[in-house]
C-alpha positions in Angstrom: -23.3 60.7 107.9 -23.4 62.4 104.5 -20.1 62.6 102.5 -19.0 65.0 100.8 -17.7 65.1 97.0 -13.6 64.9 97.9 -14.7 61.8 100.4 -17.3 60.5 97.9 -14.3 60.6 95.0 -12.1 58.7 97.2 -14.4 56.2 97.8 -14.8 56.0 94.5 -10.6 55.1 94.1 -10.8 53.1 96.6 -13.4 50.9 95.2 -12.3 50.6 92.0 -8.9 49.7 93.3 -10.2 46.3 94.6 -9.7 43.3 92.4 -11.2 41.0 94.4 -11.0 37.0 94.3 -14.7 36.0 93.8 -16.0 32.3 94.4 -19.3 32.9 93.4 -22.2 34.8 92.4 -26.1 34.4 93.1 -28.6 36.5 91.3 -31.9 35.6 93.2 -33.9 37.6 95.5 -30.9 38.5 97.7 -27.8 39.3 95.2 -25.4 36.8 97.3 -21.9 37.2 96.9 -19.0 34.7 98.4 -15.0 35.9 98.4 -11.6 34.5 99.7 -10.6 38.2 100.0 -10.1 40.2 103.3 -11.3 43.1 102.0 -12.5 46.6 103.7 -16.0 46.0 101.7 -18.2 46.0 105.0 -16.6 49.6 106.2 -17.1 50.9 102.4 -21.0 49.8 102.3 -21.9 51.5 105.7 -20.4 54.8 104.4 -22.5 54.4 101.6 -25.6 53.9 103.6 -29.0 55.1 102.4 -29.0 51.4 100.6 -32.5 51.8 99.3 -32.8 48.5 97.2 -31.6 45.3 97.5 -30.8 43.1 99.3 -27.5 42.0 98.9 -24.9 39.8 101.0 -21.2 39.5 100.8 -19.9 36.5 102.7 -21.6 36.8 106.1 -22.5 40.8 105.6 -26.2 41.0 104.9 -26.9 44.8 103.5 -30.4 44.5 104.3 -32.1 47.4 101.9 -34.7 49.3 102.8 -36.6 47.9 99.9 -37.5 44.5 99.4 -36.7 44.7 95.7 -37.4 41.0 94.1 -41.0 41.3 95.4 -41.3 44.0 92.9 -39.2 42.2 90.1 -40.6 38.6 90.8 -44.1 40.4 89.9 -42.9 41.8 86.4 -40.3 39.5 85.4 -43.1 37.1 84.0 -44.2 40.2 81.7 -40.8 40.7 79.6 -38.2 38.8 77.5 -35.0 40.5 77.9 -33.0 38.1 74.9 -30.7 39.9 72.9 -32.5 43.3 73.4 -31.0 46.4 74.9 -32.5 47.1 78.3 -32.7 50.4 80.0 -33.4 51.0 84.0 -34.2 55.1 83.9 -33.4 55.7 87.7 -31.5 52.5 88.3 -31.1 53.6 91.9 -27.5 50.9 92.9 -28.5 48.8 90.1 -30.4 45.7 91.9 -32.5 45.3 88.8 -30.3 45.2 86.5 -28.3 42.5 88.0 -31.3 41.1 88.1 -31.7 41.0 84.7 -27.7 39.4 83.8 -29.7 36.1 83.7 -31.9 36.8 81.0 -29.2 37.2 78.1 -29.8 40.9 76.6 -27.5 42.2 74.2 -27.0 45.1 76.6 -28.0 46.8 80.1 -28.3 50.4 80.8 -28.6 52.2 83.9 -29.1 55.9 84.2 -28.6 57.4 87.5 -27.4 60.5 88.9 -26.7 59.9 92.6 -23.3 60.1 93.2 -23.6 57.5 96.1 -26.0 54.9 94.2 -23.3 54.7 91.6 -20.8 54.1 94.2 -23.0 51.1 95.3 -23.5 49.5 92.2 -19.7 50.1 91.6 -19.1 47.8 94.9 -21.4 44.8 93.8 -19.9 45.4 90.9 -16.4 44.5 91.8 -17.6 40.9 92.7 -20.3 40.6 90.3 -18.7 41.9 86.7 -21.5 42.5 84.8 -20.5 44.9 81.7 -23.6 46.7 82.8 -23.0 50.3 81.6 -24.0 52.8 84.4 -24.7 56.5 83.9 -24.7 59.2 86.2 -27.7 60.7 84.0 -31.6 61.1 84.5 -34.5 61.5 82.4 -33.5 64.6 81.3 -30.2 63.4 79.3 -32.4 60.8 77.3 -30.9 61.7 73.5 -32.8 59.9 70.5 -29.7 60.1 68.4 -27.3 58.5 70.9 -29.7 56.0 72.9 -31.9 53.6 71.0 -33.4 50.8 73.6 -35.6 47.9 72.8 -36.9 47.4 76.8 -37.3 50.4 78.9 -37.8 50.3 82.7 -39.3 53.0 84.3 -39.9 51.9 88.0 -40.6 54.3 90.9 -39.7 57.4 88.8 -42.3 59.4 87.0 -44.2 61.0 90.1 -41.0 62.4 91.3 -40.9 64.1 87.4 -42.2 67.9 87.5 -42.8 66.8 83.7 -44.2 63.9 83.3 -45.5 64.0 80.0 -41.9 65.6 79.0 -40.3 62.3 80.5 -42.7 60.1 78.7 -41.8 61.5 75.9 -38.4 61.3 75.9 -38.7 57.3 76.6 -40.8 57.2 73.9 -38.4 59.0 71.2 -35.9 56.5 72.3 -37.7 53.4 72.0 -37.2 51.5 69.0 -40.4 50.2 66.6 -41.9 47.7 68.4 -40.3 48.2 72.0 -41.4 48.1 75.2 -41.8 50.6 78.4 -42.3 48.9 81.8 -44.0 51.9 84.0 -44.6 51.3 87.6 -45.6 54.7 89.7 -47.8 55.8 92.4 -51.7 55.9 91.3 -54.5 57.6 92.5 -58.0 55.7 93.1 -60.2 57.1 90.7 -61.9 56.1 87.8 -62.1 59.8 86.1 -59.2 60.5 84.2 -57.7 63.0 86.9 -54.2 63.4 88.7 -53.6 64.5 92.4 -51.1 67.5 92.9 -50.0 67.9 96.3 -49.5 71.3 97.5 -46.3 70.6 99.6 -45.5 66.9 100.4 -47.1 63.3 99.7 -46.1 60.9 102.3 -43.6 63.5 103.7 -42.2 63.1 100.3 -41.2 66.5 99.0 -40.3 65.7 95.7 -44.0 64.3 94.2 -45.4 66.6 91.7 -48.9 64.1 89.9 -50.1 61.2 91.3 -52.3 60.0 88.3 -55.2 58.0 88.2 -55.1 54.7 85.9 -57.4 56.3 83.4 -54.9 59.6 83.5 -51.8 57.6 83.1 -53.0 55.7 80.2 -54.3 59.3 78.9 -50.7 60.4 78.8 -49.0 57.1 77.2 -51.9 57.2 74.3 -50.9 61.1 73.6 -47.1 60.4 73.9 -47.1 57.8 71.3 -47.5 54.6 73.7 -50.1 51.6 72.3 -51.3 48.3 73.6 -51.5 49.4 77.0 -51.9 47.0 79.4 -52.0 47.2 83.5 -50.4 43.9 85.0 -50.8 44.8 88.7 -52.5 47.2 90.9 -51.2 46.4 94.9 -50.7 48.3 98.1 -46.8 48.9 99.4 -46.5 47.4 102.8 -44.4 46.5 105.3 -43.0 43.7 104.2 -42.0 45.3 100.9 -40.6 48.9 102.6 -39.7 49.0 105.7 -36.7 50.8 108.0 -33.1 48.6 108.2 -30.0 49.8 110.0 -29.1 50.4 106.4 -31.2 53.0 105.7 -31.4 57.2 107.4 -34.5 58.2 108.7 -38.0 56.6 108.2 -39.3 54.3 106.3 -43.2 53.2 105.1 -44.5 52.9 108.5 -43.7 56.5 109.6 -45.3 58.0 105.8 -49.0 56.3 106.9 -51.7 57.4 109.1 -50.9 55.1 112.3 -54.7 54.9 112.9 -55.3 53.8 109.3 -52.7 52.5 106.9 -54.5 52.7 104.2 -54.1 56.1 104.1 -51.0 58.7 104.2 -49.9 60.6 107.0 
């Protein structure tokens, strides 16, 4: 069921109403949560559902995402030092990584976002978890040299769903300071020419991919947007274990976007 903006807004009210009575708070693989309070936070999460990363549990309510998010996070989180720095997730999605992050001390953590509904999720964690995180209901696009200077930017999952790639890059770039750090992670195209795949309609019955770059392309683009000391910690397949459809998801999932004679391949 998809709300609409007057339901989503009092949602929202309704949420940030809640000041509950937290016992504690576990930022491991599954963000676990424990409170005293009876409150209405297991109707409020399944009117929020897509839940696309995660997982997180509330007492006995296990909002099982349809991402496996630490496998990601456990793979890059030997890679960066978030101490004192300020930290950027462009395309936070509800905010799993950042929360993530609380244990590594930075001086601050930004989230841009402009779903409506992922901000709604993070809001709900949030309620237990208070982070100070500052969450924006932005994108790529809103990225302003003269108001946002990072030290650490994430860009995870993002830049093939970018009609402007290069643009984007850019704009990460211009707000970086000297001597900071991007952490890229997108789709990637097996080649070792310096090429990019453009699919006509859909990729993966995903509507919304515009360049699927090869290694040698991406790095192409960071060089001539300003990026140095490149460096490529992981190259792996997305499976099952990682992806996969939950009753807190709508629609498919991974298994229903690859060729079910062949998983190595799209649909």
């Amino acid at each position: 069921m998809q709300l609409n903006h007057h339901e989503l807004t009092q949602l929202k009210e309704q949420i940030l109403t809640q000041n509950p009575e937290v016992i504690s708070v576990e930022l491991n693989d599954t963000i676990k949560i424990v409170t005293s309070d009876r409150l209405p936070y297991e109707t409020i999460a399944k009117k929020l559902i897509p839940w696309r990363k995660g997982p997180f549990q509330i007492n006995d309510l296990l909002i099982d995402s349809e991402w496996q998010s630490f496998i990601k996070y456990n793979l890059l989180k030997p890679h960066f030092d978030l101490a004192d720095k300020r930290v950027l997730d462009l395309g936070c999605n509800n905010g799993y990584y950042l929360f993530r992050m609380l244990d590594g001390k930075p001086a601050k953590l930004t989230g841009f976002d402009p779903s409506f509904v992922y901000y709604l999720q993070f809001l709900l964690i949030d309620r237990f978890v208070r982070s100070g995180i500052n969450y924006e209901l932005l994108g790529s696009d809103d990225l302003l040299p003269s108001r946002d200077r990072f030290d650490l930017v994430f860009c995870l999952g993002v830049l093939y769903h970018r009609s402007d790639p290069i643009g984007t890059l850019k704009k990460i770039a211009s707000t970086l300071e000297k001597g900071g750090e991007l952490i890229l992670d997108s789709l990637i195209i097996d080649r070792t020419e310096a090429v990019a795949l453009t699919p006509k309609d859909r990729y993966a019955k995903m509507p919304n991919v515009w360049f699927i770059p090869s290694i040698a392309a991406l790095e192409n683009w960071l060089e001539r947007c300003g990026f140095c000391d490149i460096e490529t910690i992981a190259i792996r397949d997305t499976d099952e274990r990682e992806q996969r459809k939950t009753d807190w998801i709508a629609g498919e999932s991974l298994a229903s976007f690859l060729d079910p004679l062949d998983s190595a391949r799209t649909i």
